[in-house]
PAPASE-581706 format. One record per residue (C-alpha): residue number from 0; x, y, z. Coordinates in steps of 0.001 Angstrom, whole numbers, m for minus. Each point is the difference from the previous one (the first is absolute). Layout:
# PAPASE-581706
SITE  num        X        Y        Z
SITE  NUM        X        Y        Z
...
This chain:
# PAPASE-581706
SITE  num        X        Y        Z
SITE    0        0        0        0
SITE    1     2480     2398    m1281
SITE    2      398     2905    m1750
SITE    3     2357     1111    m2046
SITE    4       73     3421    m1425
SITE    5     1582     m423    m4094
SITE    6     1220     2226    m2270
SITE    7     3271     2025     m522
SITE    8     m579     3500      658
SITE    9     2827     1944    m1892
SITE   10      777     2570     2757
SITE   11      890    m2955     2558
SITE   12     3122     m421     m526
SITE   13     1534    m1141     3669
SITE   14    m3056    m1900     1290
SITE   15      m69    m2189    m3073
SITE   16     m187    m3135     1746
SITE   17    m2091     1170     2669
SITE   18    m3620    m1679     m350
SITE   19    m2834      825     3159
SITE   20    m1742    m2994      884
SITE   21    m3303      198     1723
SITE   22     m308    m2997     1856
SITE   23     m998     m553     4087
SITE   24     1600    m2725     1199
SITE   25    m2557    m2058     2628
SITE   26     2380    m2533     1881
SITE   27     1028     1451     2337
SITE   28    m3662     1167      765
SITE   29    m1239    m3332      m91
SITE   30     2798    m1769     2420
SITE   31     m877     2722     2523
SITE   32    m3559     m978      367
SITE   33      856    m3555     m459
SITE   34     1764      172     2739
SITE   35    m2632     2244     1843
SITE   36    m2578    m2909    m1461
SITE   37     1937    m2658     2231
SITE   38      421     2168     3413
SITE   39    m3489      830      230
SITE   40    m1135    m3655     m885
SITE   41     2927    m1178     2550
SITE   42     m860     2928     2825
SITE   43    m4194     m232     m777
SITE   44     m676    m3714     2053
SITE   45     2230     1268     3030
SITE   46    m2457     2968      620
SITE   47    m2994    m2021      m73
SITE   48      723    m2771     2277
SITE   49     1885     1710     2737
SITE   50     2019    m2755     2375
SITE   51    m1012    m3690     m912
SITE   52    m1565    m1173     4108
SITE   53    m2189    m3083      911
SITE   54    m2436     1431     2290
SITE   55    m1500    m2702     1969
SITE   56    m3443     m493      402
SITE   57    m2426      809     2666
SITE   58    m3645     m833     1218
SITE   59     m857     3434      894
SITE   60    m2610     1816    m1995
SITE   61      457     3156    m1984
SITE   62     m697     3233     2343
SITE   63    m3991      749      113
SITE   64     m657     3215    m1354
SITE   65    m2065     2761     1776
SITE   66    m3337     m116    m1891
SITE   67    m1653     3071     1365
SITE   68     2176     3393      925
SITE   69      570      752     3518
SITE   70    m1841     2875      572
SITE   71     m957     1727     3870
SITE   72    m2661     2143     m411
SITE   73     m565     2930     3140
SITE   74    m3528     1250     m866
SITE   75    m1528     3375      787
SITE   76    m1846    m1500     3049
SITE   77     2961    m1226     1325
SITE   78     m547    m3533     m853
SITE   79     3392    m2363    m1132
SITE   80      m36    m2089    m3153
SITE   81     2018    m3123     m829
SITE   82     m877     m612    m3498
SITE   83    m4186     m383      354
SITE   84      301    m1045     3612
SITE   85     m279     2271     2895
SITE   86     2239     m269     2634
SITE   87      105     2153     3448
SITE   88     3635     2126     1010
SITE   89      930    m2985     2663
SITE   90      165    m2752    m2970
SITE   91     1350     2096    m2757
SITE   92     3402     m673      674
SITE   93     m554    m4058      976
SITE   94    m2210     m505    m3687
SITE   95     2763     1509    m2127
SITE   96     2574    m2354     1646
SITE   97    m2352    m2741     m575
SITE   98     m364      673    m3454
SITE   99     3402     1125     m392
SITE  100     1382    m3787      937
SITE  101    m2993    m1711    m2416
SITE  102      766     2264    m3193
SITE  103     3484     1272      674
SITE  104     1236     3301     m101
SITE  105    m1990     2599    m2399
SITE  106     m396     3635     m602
SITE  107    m2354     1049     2482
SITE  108    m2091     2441    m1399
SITE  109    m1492     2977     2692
SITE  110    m3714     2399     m581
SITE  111    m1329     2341     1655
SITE  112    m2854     2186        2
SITE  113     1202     3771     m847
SITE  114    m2069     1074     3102
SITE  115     2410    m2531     2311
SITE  116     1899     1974     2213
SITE  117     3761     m466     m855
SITE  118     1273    m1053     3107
SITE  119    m2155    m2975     m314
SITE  120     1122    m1166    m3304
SITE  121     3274      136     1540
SITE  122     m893    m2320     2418
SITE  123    m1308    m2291    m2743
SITE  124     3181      149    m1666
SITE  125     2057     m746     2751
SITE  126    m2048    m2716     1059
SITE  127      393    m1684    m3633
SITE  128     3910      304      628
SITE  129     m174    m1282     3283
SITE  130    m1692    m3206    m1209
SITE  131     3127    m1083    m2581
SITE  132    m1321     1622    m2832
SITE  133     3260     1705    m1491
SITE  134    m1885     2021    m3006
SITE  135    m2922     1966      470
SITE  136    m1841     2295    m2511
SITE  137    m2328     2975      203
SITE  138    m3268      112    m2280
SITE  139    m1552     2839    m1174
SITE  140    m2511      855    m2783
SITE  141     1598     1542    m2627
SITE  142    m1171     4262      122
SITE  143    m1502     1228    m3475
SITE  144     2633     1621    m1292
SITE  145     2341    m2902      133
SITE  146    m2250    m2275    m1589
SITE  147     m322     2932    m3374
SITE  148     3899      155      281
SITE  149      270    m3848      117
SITE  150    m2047     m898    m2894
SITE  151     1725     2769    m2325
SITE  152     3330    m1558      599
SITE  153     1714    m2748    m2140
SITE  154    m1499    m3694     m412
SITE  155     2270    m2358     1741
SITE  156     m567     1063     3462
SITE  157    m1091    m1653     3197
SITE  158    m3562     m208      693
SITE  159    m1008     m198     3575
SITE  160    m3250    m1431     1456
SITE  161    m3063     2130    m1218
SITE  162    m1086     1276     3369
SITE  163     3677      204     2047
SITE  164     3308      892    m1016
SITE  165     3526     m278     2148
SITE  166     1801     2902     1719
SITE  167     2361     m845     1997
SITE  168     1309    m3269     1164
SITE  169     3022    m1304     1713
């Protein structure tokens, strides 16, 4: 695949056996990603499988998972929630251990009415920490204006649970 230009030109006289040839020469292109061909297809099995072990076998089930959220509710009225069941002050603490040691630990999720004093959801709080729970969450209904400035934002983001949305957690 050469070129050759022809021809005597008559002003030419100490280039006359010069002739440009317009050829690209692709060895040396092709043993370079030969070679690149045969480390990646050497280097590509070691990054999948990671360090050959025989784990040995057990007869312990997989880890249940929490089917419902843990949620503590502290009504208006004063009243506490576990989930749907009502429990007083006095057996908040010894519920969430109990359900703590049947479904493992879980984000705990805390509401309160906006009218609760906040001393007392502090109590709350503290009374979620004090029965093993390491991470607790505030809910809170998301305020008008957040909910126009959410939905003119870009698709792809998180969409949190229609009537409560996280604000702080630990």
């Amino acid at each position: 695949m050469g070129m050759q230009l022809g021809g005597h030109m008559p002003d030419d006289h100490e280039d006359s056996g010069y002739k440009p040839m317009a050829e690209i020469n692709i060895t040396p292109f092709v043993d370079v990603m030969l070679v690149l061909l045969i480390i990646f297809m050497v280097a590509a099995p070691l990054l999948v499988q990671g360090v050959p072990v025989d784990l040995p076998s057990t007869s312990a089930g997989k880890l249940s998972q929490t089917k419902k959220p843990m949620v503590v509710t502290f009504s208006g009225d004063g009243q506490l929630y576990i989930r749907d069941e009502q429990v007083t002050r006095a057996q908040l603490v010894p519920r969430l251990r109990e359900i703590r040691s049947s479904e493992g630990d879980t984000v705990v999720y805390v509401r309160a009415d906006r009218k609760t004093a906040y001393g007392d959801v502090m109590e709350v709080l503290g009374r979620v920490g004090d029965s093993g729970y390491a991470r607790v969450s505030l809910l809170s209904k998301p305020s008008p204006h957040a909910a126009a400035a959410t939905s003119s934002q870009a698709v792809g983001e998180v969409v949190t649970p229609s009537d409560t949305a996280p604000v702080a957690g630990n």
